[in-house]
N, C-alpha and C positions, 0 to 999 in steps of 0.2 A: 520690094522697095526699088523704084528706079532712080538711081545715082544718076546725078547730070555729071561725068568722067572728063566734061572739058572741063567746068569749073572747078573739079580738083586741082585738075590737072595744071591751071593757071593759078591758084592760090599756092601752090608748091615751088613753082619758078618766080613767086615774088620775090626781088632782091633785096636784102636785107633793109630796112629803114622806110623802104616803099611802099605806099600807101596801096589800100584796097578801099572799096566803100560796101558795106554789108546793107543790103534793104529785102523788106517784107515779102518775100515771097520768091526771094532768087535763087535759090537753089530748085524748086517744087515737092521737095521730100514732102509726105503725108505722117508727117507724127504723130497725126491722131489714133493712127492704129500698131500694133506693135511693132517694131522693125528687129530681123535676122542677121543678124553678121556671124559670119564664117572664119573670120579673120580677126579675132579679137579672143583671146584669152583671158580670164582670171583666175588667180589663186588667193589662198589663204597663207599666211604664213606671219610670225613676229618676230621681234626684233630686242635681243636680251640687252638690256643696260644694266653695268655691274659700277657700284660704285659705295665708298663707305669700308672699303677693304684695303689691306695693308699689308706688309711682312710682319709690323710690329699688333697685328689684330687675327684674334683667332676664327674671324667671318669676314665675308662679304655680302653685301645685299644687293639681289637681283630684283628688278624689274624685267616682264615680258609685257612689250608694246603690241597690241595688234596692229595687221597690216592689212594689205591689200596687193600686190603685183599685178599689172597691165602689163600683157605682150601683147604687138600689133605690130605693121606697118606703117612707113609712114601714110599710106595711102587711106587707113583708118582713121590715122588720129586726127588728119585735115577734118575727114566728112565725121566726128565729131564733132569739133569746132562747128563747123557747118550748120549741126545739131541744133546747137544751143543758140547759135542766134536767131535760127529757124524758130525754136521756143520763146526765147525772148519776143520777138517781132508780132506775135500771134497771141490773143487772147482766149480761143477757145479750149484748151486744154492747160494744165500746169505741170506735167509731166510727159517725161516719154519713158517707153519702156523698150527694151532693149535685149533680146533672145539671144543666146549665146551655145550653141548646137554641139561644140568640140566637144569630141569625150574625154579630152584633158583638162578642161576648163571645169573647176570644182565651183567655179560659179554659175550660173546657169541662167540668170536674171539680173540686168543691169539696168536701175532705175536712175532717171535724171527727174529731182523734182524741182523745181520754181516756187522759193516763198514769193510772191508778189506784194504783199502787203508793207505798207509805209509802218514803221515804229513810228506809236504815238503814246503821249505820256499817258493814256489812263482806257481801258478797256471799252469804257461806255461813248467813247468819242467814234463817231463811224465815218469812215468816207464816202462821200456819194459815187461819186467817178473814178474808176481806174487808171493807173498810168498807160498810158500807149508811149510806145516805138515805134520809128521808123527806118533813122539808121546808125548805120557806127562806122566809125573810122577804123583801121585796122590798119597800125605799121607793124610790119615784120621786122621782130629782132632775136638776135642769139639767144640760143636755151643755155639757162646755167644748170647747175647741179643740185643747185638747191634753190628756182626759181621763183617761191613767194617768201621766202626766209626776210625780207625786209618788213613783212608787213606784220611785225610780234608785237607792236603795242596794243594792252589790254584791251583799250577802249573801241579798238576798231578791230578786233578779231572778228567778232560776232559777224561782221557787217563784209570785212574783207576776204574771207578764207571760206575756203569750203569745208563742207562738212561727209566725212563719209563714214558710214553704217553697214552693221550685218542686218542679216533679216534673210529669215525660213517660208519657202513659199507653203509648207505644212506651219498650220498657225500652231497646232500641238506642240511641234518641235520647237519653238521659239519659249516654250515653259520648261524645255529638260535641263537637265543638269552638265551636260555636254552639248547647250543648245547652238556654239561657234563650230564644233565642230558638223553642225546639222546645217550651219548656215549656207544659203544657195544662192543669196541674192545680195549686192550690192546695192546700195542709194545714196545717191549725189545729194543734197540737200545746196541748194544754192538762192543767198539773195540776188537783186540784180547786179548790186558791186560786184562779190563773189561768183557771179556766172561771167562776166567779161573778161573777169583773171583767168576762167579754165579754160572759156573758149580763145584766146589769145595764145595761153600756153598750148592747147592743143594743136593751132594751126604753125606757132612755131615751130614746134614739135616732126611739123609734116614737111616744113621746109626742105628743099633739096639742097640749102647751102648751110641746115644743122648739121653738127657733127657730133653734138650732144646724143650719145646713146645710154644712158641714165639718167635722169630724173627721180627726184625726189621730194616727196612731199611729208614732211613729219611733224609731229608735237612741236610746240612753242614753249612746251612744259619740258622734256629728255631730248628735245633735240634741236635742229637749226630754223625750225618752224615750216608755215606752207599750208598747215591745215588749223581749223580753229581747235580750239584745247579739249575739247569734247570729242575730236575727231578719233579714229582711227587712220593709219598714215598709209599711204599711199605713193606707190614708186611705178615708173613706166617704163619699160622696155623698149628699144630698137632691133634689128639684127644685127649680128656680127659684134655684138656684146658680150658680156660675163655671164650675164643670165640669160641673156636669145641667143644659145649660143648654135644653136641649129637651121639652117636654110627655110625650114620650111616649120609653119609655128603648129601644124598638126604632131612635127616628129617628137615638139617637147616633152621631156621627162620629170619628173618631178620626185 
C-alpha cells in the first residue's frame, strides 16, 4: 500500500476547528485489494458490570460486555480516517479489508463494511440509482472520552453508531462453543451517517493537538453509549497511556 505521508502529515497539523475538504480520489489508496498495517493492534477482552448487589443482599449480578481495544499511533488512526472516506467516495467495492501481521495482535483481520443502502419502508420497493459522493467538509475538534455518547436516542442508533462484530476466518470455528475465543477477525458495519462519525473520530484521533489518549466506545444499553446496542464496545489506545503503556506497540503485552 502506498500512503501519500504528506497528506497525513497535513491532516494531523489541522488546528483545532479548521476546516479540511475530503474529495474522491485524494489520497490514491487502492482499497480494492487488501491493505497491511504493521502498526495497528487488536485484542479481545470484556468489560464486567456488576450491579443489583448490596450489603443487605446475599448476591450480586454480573454482566460481561464484549470488547474490542485498538492500539495504534496517531499516524494510523489519521490514514483510517483517510480510509473510509476513500470508501465512502467510491462505488466499486463496499468494503475494505484490513491484515494485521503483529504477533500480538489476537486479531488478525480488520474488516470495514459500508451498508449503502437507503432504508425504505417495504422490501419490494427498489432503487434505480445509487447514491454518489463527492465531498465532505471536515472540522477538527477535541476527542472526548466518551466521543459518540450523545448520540443514545433509540431511533437514531441504527442509523448513527457503529456497529462492531467478531467473526473466525475458519467458518468451523464460528459454530464451536468457545467460538469468541476463536475469533480472529474484526468488522466495522457502518451506514453512511455512522461512517462519517468514525471517520471524523479517527482523524481527530490523529490530531497532533489531541491529548485524548483513551477513547471509548460502549453499549447505550451498560454504558455511556458510542456504538449501536447490538454492538460489541470498542476502546482506542494512544501511547504513553494506561494501556499503550510501552514505546513501541510490538513490545505490548497482554
Amino acid at each position: 500500500m502506498s500512503i501519500n505521508k504528506n497528506l497525513i502529515t497535513k491532516l494531523q497539523a489541522i488546528e483545532l476547528d479548521n476546516e479540511f475538504v475530503f474529495s474522491q480520489g485524494l489520497s490514491g489508496l487502492n482499497i480494492k485489494v487488501p491493505l497491511v498495517l504493521n502498526d495497528l493492534l487488536i485484542r479481545k477482552y470484556n468489560r464486567a458490570v456488576g450491579y443489583a448487589g448490596g450489603e443487605n443482599l446475599p448476591f450480586e449480578i454480573f454482566d460481561r460486555i464484549n470488547a474490542v481495544e485498538f492500539y495504534a499511533y496517531k499516524f494510523t488512526y489519521t490514514l483510517l480516517g483517510v480510509l473510509l472516506f476513500e470508501l465512502l467516495f467510491q462505488n466499486e467495492t463496499n468494503y475494505i479489508e484490513i491484515q494485521l501481521p503483529l504477533a500480538n495482535s489476537e486479531i488478525k483481520q480488520f474488516y470495514i463494511y459500508l451498508d449503502r443502502k437507503n432504508r425504505h419502508p417495504t422490501h419490494q420497493l427498489q432503487i434505480q440509482q445509487k447514491e454518489t459522493y463527492s465531498h465532505f467538509h471536515y472540522f477538527a475538534q477535541e476527542v472526548d472520552k466518551f466521543p459518540l455518547a450523545s448520540f443514545t436516542k433509540r431511533e437514531i442508533i441504527a442509523d448513527a453508531l457503529p456497529y462492531f462484530g467478531l467473526g473466525c476466518s475458519n467458518f468451523h470455528d464460528s459454530y464451536a462453543k468457545n467460538w469468541i475465543d476463536k475469533a480472529d477477525q474484526v468488522i466495522l458495519t457502518l451506514t453512511v451517517t455512522s461512517l462519517i462519525q468514525m471517520a471524523e473520530l479517527f482523524l481527530d484521533i490523529g490530531l497532533n493537538k489531541n491529548k485524548q489518549s483513551e477513547i471509548c466506545l460502549e453499549t447505550p444499553l451498560f454504558g455511556c453509549g458510542g456504538v449501536n446496542e447490538r454492538s460489541i464496545e470498542a476502546r482506542f489506545w494512544l501511547p504513553n497511556s494506561f494501556g499503550f503503556y510501552t514505546e513501541k506497540i510490538e513490545d505490548l503485552k497482554f
